[in-house]
N, C-alpha and C positions, 0 to 999 in steps of 0.2 A: 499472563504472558503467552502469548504462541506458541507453538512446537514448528518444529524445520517443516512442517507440510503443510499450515495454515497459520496464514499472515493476518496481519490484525486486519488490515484493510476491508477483509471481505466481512469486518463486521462494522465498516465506517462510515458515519453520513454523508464525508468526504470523497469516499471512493469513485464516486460519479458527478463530475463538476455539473453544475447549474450555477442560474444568476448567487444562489443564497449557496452555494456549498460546492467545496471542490481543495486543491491543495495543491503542489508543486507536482506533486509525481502523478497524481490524477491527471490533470493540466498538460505537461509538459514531459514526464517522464526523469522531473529531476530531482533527486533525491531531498526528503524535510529535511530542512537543517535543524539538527539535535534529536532527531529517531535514533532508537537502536533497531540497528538491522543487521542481518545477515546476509552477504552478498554470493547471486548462485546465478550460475549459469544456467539460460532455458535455452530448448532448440524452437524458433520459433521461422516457421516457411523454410525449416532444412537447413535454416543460419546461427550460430550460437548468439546469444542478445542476453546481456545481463539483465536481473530483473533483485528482487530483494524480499526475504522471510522479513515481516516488522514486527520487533517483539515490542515497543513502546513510540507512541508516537506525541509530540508536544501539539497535534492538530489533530487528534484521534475525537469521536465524538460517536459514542453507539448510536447507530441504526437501531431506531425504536421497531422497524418490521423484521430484528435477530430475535426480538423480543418471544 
């Protein structure tokens, strides 16, 4: 499981959409449905913009290069 500073994503094959991999919240920004996530506020361009800690995802798939 994650801790609040690093989200499962950055270890996901998913993280970065292509023809073979991608997800809702890579994609589009919108939440998996049926992730546990933790929802936090980032300042992103001086704006607050929600974003999400994922401690479990049903579309999680490890990145063989965290390997």
């Amino acid at each position: 499981m994650a801790d609040l500073k690093t989200t499962l994503c950055w270890f996901c094959r998913n993280a970065v959409p292509s023809l073979e991999t991608g997800c809702s919240w890579s994609e589009q920004l919108n939440p998996v449905p049926g992730w546990r996530a933790t929802e936090n506020i980032v300042m992103y361009n001086e704006k607050p913009k929600t974003s999400y800690t994922v401690h479990w995802c049903p579309e999680y798939v490890r990145d063989r290069k965290c390997d």
